[in-house]
C-alpha positions as CSV (number, residue, x, y, z in Angstrom):
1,X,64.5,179.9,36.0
2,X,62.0,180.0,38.7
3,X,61.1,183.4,39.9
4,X,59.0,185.0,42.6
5,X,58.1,188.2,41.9
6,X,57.0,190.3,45.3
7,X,55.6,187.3,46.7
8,X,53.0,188.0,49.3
9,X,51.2,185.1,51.1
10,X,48.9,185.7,54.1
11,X,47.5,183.4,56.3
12,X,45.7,185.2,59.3
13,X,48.6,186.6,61.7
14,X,51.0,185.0,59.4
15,X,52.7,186.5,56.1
16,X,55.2,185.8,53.9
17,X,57.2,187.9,51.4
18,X,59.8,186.5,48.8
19,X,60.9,188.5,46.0
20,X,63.9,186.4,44.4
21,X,65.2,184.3,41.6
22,X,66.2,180.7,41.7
23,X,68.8,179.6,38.9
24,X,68.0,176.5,36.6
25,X,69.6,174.1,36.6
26,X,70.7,174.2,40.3
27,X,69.3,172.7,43.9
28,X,68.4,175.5,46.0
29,X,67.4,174.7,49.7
30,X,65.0,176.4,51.8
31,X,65.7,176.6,55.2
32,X,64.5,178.1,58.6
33,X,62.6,178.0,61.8
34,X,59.5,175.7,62.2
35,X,56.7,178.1,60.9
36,X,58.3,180.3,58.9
37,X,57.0,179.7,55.8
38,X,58.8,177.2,54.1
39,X,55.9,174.5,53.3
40,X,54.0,177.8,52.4
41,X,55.9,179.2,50.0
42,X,56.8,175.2,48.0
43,X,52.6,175.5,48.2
44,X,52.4,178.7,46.4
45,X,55.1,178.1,44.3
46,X,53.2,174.3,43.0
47,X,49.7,175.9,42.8
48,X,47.8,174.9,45.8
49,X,48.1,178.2,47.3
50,X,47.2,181.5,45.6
51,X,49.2,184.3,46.9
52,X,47.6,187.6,47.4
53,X,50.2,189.6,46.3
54,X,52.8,189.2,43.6
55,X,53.4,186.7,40.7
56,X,55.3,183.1,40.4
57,X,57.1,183.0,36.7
58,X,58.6,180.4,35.4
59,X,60.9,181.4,32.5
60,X,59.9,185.0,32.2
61,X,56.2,183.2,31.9
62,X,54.0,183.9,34.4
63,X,52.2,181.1,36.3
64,X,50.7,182.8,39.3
65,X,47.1,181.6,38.2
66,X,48.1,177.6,36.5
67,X,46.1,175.4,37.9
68,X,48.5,172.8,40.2
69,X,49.0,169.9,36.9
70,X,49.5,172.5,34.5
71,X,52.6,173.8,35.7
72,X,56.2,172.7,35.1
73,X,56.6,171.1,38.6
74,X,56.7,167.7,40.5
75,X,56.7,167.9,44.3
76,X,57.6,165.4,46.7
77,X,55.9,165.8,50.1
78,X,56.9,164.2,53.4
79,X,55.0,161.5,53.2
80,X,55.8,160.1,49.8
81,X,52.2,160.2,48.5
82,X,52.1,156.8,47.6
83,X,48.3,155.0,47.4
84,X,48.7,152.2,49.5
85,X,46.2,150.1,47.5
86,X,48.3,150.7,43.9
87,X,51.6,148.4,43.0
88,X,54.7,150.5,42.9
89,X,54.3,150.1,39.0
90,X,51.2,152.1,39.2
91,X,52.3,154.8,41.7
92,X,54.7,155.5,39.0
93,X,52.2,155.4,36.5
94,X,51.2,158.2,37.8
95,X,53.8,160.9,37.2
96,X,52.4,160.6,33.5
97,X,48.9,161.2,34.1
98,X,46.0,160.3,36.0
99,X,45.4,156.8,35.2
100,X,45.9,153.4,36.3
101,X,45.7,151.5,33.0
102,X,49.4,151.2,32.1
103,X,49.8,150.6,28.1
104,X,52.5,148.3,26.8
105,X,54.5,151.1,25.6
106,X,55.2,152.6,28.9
107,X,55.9,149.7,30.8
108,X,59.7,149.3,30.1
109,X,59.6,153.7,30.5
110,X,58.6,152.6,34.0
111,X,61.1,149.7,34.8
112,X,63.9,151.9,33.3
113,X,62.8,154.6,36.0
114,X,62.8,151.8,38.8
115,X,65.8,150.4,37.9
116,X,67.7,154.1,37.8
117,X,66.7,154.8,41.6
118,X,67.3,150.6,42.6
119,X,64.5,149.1,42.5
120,X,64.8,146.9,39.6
121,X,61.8,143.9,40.4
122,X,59.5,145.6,42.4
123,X,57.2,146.8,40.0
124,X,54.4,144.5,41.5
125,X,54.7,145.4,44.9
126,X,52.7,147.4,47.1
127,X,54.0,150.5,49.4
128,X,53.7,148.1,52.1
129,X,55.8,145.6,51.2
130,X,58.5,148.3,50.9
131,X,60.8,149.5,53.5
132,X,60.7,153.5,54.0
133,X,63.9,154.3,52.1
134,X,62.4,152.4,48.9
135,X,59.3,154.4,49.2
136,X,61.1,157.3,49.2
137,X,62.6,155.7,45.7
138,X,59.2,154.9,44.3
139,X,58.5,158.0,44.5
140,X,61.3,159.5,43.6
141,X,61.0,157.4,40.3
142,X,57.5,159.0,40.1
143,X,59.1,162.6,39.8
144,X,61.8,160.7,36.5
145,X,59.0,159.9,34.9
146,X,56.7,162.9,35.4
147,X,60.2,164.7,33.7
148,X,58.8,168.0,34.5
149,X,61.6,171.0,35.2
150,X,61.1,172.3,38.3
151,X,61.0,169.9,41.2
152,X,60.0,170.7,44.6
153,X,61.3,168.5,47.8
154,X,59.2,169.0,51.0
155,X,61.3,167.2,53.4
156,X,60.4,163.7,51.6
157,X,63.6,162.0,53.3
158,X,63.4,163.5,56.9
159,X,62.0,160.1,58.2
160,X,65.1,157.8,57.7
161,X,67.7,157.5,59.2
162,X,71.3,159.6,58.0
163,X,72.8,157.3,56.3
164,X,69.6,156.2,54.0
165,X,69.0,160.0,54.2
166,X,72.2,160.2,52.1
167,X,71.9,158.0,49.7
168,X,68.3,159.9,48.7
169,X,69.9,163.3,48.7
170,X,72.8,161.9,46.5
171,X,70.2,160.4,43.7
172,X,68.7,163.7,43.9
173,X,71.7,165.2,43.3
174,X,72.5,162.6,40.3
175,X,69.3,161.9,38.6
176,X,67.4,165.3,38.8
177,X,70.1,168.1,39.2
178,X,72.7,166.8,37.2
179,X,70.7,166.4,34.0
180,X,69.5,170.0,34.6
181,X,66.4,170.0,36.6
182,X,65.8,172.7,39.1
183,X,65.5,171.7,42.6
184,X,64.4,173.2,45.5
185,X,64.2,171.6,48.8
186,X,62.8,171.9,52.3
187,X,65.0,171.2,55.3
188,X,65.6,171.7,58.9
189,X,69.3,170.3,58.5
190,X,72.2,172.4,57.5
191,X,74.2,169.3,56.6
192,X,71.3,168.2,53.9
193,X,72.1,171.6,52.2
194,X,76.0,171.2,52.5
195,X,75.5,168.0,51.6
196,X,73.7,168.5,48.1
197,X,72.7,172.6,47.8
198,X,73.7,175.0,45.5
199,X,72.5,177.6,47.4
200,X,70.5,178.5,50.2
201,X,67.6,180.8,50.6
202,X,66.8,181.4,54.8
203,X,63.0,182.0,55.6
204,X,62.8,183.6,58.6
205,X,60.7,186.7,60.3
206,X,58.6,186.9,57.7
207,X,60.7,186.8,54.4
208,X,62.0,184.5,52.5
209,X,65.7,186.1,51.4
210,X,67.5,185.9,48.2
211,X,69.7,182.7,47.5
212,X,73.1,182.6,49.0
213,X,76.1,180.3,47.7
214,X,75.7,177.7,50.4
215,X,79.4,177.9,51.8
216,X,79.4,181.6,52.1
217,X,76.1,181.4,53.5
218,X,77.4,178.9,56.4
219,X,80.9,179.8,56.4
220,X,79.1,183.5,57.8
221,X,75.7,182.9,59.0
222,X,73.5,185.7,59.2
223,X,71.9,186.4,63.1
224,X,69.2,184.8,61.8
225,X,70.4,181.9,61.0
226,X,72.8,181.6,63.9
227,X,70.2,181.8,66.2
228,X,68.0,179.5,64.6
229,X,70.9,176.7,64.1
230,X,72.5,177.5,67.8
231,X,75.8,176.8,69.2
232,X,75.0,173.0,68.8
233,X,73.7,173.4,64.9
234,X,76.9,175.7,63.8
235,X,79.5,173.5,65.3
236,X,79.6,170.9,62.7
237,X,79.5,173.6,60.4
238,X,82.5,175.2,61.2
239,X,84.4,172.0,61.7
240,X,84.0,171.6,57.7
């Protein structure tokens, strides 16, 4: 159970508060206007951005001060963070610890990972020889093998296209969520969160709200969130 106790970020003009609990086990998506926060709070929430008010627990222990690889999270960013110059193999490598040196003993750990997000034989390759929807894999398999409880999505998959978009969200679904990780995902797309979300937390004006069951959150959008998604965003919405 991930929870943010009187969360206050401040950045300049901007600041954030979230004061919430996010339930194990479950994919919780994060959504709002460009700005709001979003990015921000994943940061404070992974370690790479001390609040200035409040604490970050994990399982009634608090975390507020763990340094980044100490804490019980994988993240995902936008643009994969895959080293170019590494083979897929050793991207993966990674999720274990900081070294390139991959000893016999993990190297079928690693083609069991590949093989569970499709991408059985690639080991060898490089990022570049990959298209962008097996990137996204890679490092997805990166996060199996890191097997850390708490995963944070920061709009990994927002480059492909919907039906490739999918496909990620459902293995995200299926390999993380469904063998109890905790998820919690960035998105400007209310269909990602129909899609795959348990709930929904909105961060907007300066808060980041309390998670809502992602039908009743949709099924009656708060003003917020109706403005922010606009006629055009709650159409397909209400058609489901």
């Amino acid at each position: 159970m991930l929870r943010c106790d009187k969360l206050l970020i401040q950045q300049g003009a901007f600041a954030l508060r979230a004061d919430f609990t996010v339930a194990a086990g479950k994919i919780t998506a994060l959504i709002g206007p460009s700005g709001a926060g979003k990015s921000t709070l994943l940061s404070a929430v992974a370690g790479f951005l001390d609040p200035d008010e409040g604490r970050v627990l994990w399982d009634e222990t608090d975390i507020t001060t763990t340094t980044p690889g100490d804490r019980p999270v994988s993240m995902l960013f936008q643009d994969n963070n895959l080293f170019p110059h590494l083979t897929v193999a050793q991207n993966v490598r990674l999720g274990l610890r900081p070294s390139l040196r991959i000893v016999k003993a993990e190297t079928a750990r690693i083609n069991d990972v590949l093989e569970e997000v499709g991408l059985t034989g690639m080991a060898q390759r490089k990022p570049g020889a990959l298209s962008g929807g097996q990137q996204s894999r890679a490092a997805l398999a990166r996060v199996l093998l890191a097997d850390r409880p708490l995963v944070l999505l920061d709009e990994p998959f927002s480059a492909l296209g919907p039906a490739l978009k999918a496909e990620m969200l459902d293995l995200v679904r299926s390999k993380l969520a469904a063998v109890g990780r905790t998820v919690i995902m960035v998105t400007h797309d209310p269909a990602d969160a129909m899609r795959i979300a348990d709930a929904v937390i909105l961060v907007s004006e300066g808060v980041a709200a309390a998670p809502v069951d992602t039908s009743a959150l949709f099924d009656n959008p708060p003003p917020a969130l109706a403005a922010y998604l606009g006629e055009d965003g709650l159409k397909p919405i209400l058609r489901n």
